[in-house]
C-alpha positions as a Markdown table, in Angstrom:
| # | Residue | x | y | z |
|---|---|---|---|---|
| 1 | Unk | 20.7 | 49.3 | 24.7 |
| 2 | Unk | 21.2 | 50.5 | 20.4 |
| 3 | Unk | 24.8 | 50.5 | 20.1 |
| 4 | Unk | 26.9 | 53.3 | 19.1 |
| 5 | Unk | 29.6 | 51.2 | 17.5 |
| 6 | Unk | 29.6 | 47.9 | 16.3 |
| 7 | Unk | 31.9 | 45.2 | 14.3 |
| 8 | Unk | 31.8 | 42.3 | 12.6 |
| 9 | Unk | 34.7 | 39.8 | 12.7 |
| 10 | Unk | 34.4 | 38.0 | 9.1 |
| 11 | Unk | 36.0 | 34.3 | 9.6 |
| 12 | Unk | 36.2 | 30.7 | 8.8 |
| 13 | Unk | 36.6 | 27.9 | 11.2 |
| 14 | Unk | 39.5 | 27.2 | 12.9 |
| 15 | Unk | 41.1 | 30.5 | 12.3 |
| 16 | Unk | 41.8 | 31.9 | 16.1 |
| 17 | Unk | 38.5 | 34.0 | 15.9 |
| 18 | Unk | 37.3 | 31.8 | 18.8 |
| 19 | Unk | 40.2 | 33.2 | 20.9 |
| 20 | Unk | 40.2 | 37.1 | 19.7 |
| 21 | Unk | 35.9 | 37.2 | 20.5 |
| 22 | Unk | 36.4 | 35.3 | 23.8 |
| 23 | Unk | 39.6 | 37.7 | 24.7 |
| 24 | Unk | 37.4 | 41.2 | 23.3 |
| 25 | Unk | 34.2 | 39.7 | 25.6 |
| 26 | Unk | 36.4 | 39.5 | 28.4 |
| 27 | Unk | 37.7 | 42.9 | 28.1 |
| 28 | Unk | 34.0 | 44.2 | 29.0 |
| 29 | Unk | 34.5 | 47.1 | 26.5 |
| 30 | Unk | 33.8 | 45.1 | 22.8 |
| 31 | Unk | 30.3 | 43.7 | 23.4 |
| 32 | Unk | 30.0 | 40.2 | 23.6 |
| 33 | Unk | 30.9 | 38.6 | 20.1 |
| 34 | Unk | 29.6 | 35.3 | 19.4 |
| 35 | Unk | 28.0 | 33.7 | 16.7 |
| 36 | Unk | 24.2 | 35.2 | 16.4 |
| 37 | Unk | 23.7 | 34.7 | 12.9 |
| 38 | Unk | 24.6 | 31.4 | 12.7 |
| 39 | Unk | 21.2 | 29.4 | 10.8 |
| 40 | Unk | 20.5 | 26.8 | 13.0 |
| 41 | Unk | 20.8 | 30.0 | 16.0 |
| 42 | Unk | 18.3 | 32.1 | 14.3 |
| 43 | Unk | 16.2 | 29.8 | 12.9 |
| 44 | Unk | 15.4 | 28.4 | 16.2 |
| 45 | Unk | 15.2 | 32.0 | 18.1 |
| 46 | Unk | 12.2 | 32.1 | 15.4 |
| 47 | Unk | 10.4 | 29.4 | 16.0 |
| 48 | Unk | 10.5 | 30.0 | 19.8 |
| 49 | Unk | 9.1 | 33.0 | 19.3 |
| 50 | Unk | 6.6 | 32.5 | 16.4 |
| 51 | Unk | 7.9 | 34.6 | 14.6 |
| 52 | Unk | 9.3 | 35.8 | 10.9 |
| 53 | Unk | 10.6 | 39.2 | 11.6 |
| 54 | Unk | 13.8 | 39.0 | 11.0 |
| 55 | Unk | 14.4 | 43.2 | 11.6 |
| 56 | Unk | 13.2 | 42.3 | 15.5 |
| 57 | Unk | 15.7 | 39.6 | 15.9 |
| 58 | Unk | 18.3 | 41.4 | 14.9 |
| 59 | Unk | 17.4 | 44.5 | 17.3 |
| 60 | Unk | 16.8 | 42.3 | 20.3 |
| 61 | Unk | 20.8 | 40.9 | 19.3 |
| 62 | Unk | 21.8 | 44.2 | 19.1 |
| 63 | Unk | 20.1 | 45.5 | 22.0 |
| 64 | Unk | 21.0 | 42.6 | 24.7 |
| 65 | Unk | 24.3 | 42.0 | 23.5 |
| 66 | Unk | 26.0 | 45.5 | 23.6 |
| 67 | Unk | 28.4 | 46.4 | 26.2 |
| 68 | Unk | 27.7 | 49.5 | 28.9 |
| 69 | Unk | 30.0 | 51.6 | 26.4 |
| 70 | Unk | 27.3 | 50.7 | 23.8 |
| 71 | Unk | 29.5 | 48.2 | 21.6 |
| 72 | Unk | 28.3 | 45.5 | 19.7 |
| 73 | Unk | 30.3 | 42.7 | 18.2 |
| 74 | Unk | 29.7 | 39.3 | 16.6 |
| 75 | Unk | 31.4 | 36.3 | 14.9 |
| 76 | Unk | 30.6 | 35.9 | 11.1 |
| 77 | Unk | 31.4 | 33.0 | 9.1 |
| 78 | Unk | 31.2 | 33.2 | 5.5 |
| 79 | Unk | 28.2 | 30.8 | 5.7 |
| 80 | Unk | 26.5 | 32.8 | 8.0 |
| 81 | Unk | 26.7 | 35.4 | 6.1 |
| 82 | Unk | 25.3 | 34.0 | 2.6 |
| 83 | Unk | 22.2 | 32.9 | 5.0 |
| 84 | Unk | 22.2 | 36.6 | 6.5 |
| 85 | Unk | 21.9 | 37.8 | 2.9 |
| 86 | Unk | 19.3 | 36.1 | 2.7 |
| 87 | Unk | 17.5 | 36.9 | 5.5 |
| 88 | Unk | 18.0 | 40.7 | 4.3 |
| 89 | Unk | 17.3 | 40.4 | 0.9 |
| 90 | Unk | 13.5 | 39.6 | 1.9 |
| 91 | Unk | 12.8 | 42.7 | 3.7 |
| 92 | Unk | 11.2 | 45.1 | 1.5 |
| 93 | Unk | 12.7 | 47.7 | 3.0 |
| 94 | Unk | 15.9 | 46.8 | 2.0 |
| 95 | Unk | 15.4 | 44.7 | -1.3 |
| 96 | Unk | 16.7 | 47.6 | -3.0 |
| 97 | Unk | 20.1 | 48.3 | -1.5 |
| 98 | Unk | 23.3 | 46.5 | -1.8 |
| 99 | Unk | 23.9 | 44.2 | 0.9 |
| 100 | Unk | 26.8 | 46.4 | 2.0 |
| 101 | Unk | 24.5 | 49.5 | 2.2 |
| 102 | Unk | 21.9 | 47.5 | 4.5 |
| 103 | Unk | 24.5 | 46.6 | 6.8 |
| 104 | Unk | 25.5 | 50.1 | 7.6 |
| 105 | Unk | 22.2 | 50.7 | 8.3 |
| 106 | Unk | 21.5 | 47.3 | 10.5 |
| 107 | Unk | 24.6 | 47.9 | 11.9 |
| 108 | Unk | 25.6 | 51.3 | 13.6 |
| 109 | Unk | 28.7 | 52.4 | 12.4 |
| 110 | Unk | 30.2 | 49.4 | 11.4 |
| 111 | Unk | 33.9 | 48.1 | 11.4 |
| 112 | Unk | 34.9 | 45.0 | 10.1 |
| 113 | Unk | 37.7 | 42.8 | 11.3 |
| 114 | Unk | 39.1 | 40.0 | 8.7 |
| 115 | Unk | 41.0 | 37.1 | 10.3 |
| 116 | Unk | 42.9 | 35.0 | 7.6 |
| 117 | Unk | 44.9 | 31.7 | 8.6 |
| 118 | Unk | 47.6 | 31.7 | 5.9 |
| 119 | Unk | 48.5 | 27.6 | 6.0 |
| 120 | Unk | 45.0 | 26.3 | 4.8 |
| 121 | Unk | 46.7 | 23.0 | 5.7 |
| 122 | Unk | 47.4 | 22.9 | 9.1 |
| 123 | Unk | 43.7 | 25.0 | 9.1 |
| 124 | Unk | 42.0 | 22.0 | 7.6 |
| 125 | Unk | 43.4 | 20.1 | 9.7 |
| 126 | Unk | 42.2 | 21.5 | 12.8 |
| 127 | Unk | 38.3 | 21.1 | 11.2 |
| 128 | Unk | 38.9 | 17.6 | 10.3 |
| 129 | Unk | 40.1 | 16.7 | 14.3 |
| 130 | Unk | 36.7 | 19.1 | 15.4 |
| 131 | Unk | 34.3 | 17.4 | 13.3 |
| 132 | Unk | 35.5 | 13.9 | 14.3 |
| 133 | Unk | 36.3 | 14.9 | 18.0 |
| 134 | Unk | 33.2 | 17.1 | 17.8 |
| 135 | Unk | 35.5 | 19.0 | 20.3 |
| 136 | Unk | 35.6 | 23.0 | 19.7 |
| 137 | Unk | 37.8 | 24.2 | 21.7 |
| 138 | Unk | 40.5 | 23.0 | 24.6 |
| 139 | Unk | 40.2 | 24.1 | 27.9 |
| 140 | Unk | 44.0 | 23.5 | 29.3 |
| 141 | Unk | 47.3 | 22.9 | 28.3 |
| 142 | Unk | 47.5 | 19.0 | 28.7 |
| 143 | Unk | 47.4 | 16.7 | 25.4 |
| 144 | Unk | 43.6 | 15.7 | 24.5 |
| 145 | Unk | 43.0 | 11.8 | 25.3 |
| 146 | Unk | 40.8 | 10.9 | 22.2 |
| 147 | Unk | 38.4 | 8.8 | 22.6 |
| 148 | Unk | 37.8 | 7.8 | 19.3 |
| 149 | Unk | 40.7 | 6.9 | 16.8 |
| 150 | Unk | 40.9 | 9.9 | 14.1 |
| 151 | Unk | 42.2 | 8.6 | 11.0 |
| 152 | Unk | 43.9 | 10.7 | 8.5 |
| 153 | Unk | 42.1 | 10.8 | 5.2 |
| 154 | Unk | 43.4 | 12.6 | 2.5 |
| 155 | Unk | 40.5 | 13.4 | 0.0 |
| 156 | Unk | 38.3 | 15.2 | 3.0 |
| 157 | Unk | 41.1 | 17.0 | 4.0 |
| 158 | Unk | 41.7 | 18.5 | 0.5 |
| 159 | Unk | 38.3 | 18.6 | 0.2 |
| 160 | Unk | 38.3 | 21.3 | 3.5 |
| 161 | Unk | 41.5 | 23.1 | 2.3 |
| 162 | Unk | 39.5 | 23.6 | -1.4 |
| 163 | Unk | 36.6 | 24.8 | 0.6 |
| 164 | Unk | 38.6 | 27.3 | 2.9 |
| 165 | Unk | 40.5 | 28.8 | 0.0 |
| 166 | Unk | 37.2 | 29.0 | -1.7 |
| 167 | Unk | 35.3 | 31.3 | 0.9 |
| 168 | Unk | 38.5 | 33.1 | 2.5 |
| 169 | Unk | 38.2 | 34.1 | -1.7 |
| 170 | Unk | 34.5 | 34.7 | -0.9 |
| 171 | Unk | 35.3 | 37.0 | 1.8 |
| 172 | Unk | 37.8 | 38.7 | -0.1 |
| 173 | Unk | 35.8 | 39.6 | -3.1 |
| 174 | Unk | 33.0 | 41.2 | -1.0 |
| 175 | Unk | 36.0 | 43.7 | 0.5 |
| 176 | Unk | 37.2 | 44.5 | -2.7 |
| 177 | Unk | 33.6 | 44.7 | -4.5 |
| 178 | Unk | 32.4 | 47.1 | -1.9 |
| 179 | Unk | 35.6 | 49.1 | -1.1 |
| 180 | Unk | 35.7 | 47.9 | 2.2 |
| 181 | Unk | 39.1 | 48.2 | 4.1 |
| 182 | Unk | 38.8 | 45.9 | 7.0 |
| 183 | Unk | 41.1 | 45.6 | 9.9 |
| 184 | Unk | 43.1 | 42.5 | 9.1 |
| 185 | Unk | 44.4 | 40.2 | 11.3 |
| 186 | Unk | 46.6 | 36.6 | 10.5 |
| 187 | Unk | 46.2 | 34.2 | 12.6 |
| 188 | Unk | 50.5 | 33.3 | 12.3 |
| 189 | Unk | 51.3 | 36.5 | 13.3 |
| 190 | Unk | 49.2 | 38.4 | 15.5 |
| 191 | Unk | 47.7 | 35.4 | 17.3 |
| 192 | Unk | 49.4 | 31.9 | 17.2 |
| 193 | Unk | 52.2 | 32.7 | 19.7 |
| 194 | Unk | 51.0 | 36.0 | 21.5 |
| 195 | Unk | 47.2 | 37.7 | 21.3 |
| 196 | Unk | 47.3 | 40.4 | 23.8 |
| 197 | Unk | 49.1 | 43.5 | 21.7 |
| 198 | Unk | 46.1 | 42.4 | 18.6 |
| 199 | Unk | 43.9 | 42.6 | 21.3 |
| 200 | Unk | 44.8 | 46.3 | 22.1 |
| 201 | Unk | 45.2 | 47.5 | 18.2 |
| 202 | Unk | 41.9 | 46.0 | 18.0 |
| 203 | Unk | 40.1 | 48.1 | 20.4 |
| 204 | Unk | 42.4 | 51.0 | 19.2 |
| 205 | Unk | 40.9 | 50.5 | 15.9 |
| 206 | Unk | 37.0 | 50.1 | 17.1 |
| 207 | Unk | 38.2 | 53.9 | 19.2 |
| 208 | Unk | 37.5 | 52.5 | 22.1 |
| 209 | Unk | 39.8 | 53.6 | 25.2 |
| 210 | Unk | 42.7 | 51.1 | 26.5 |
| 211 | Unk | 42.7 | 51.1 | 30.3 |
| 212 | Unk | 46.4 | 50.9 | 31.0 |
| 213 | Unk | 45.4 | 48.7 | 33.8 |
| 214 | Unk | 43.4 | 46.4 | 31.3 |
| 215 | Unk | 43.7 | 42.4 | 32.2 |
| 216 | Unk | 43.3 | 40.7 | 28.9 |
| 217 | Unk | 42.2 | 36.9 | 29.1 |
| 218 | Unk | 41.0 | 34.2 | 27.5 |
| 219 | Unk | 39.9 | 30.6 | 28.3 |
| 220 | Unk | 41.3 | 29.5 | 24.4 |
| 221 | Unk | 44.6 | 27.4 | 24.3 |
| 222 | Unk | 45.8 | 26.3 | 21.0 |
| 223 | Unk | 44.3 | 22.6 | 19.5 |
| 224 | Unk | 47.6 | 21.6 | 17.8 |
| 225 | Unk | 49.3 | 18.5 | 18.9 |
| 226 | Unk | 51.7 | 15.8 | 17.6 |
| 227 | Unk | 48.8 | 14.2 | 15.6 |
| 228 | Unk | 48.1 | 17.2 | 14.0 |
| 229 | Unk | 51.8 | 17.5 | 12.7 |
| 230 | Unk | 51.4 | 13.8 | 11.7 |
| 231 | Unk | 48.7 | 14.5 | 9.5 |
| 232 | Unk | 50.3 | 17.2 | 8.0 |
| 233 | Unk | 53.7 | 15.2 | 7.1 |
| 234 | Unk | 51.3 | 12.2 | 6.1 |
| 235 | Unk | 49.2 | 15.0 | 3.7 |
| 236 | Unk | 52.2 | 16.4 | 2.1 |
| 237 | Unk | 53.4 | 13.2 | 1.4 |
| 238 | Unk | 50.4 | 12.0 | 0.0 |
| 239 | Unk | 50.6 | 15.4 | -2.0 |
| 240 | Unk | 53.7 | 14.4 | -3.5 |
| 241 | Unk | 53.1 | 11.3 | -4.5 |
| 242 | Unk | 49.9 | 12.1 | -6.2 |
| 243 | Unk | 52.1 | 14.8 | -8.0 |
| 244 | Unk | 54.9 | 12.3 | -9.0 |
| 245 | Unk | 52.4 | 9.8 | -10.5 |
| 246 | Unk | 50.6 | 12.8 | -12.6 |
């Protein structure tokens, strides 16, 4: 089923993007947003089916992954989107547009949602516990029992913060150069504490009808714990320090 609308939520990890896609999906009226243009997703879609055509992959997403109202939606990190470039920039069809021209056309009537996660910190952070824990996301409200002891290290920390200023700049810079306006939404304020009036602007800004008897849901709870505010006291400290001895 071609959509009629679609939308692209431009993120980084650990922003609350996991939470808005899960609570849009649920909704049944947003498509089904997920990460289909992540490399190692594509990549192996390929090689399943034997094939290079890039154009047919990204129909069949489109096609299987709209919702009854003919909405499409996915999750777009700002590496995936360098690698779906790429992709695009090989098709000679298209080799002679602007990126943002030949995703109008891949992409009918395109909306883009920004989420931005203002302390890069406490964002950093969260990635450092996932890639240790190689835990995504919590499924309840009790504490996680780690099985592994995470340490806090400093320099990789930084080194994530650097790297999530760096593409949240990224992202910013393809808005600005194209004249995009996208719908922007901070993870502080529209989804830390409460998700569920974003949730509604959100499909208010896609046009698509609220319900007034719409249940909105999602299976996300927020990651942060006590260890996570112990690494952040132990990284501004370490901040500090570095600063006094410079």
């Amino acid at each position: 089923m071609k959509p009629h609308v679609s939308f692209l939520v431009c993120t980084l990890a650990r922003s609350g993007s996991g939470l808005l896609c899960d609570a849009l999906w649920n909704t049944g009226l947003a498509g089904k947003p997920d990460e289909y243009f992540n490399p190692d997703t594509v990549n192996k879609h390929l090689r399943t089916n034997k094939s290079n055509d890039y154009i047919d992959y990204l129909n069949k997403i489109l096609n299987e992954n709209s919702t009854e109202n003919k909405v499409f939606g996915a999750k777009l990190m700002w590496d995936d989107f360098f690698f779906l470039k790429g992709k695009i920039s090989t098709i000679k069809s298209f080799s002679h547009l602007k990126i943002s021209d030949s995703m109008n056309i891949l992409f009918p009537n395109l909306h883009y949602i920004w989420i931005r996660r203002q302390d890069k910190i406490k964002q950093a952070i969260s990635l450092w516990k996932m890639y240790k824990t190689g835990i995504p996301t919590w499924r309840n409200d009790r504490p996680l029992s780690y099985k592994i002891p995470l340490e806090f290290n400093f320099k990789k920390i930084k080194t994530l913060v650097n790297q999530l200023t760096e593409d949240e700049q990224n992202w910013q810079n393809y808005f600005a150069n194209n004249r995009i306006k996208p719908f922007i939404i901070t993870y502080e304020k529209d989804l830390e504490h409460s998700y569920k009036n974003t949730i509604k602007r959100t499909l208010e800004y896609l046009n698509i009808p609220v319900p007034e008897n719409l249940i909105l849901w999602t299976k996300y709870k927020k990651q942060s714990d006590k260890l996570s505010e112990e690494f952040e006291k132990l990284y501004y400290k370490e901040l500090k320090n570095k600063i006094s001895r410079s």
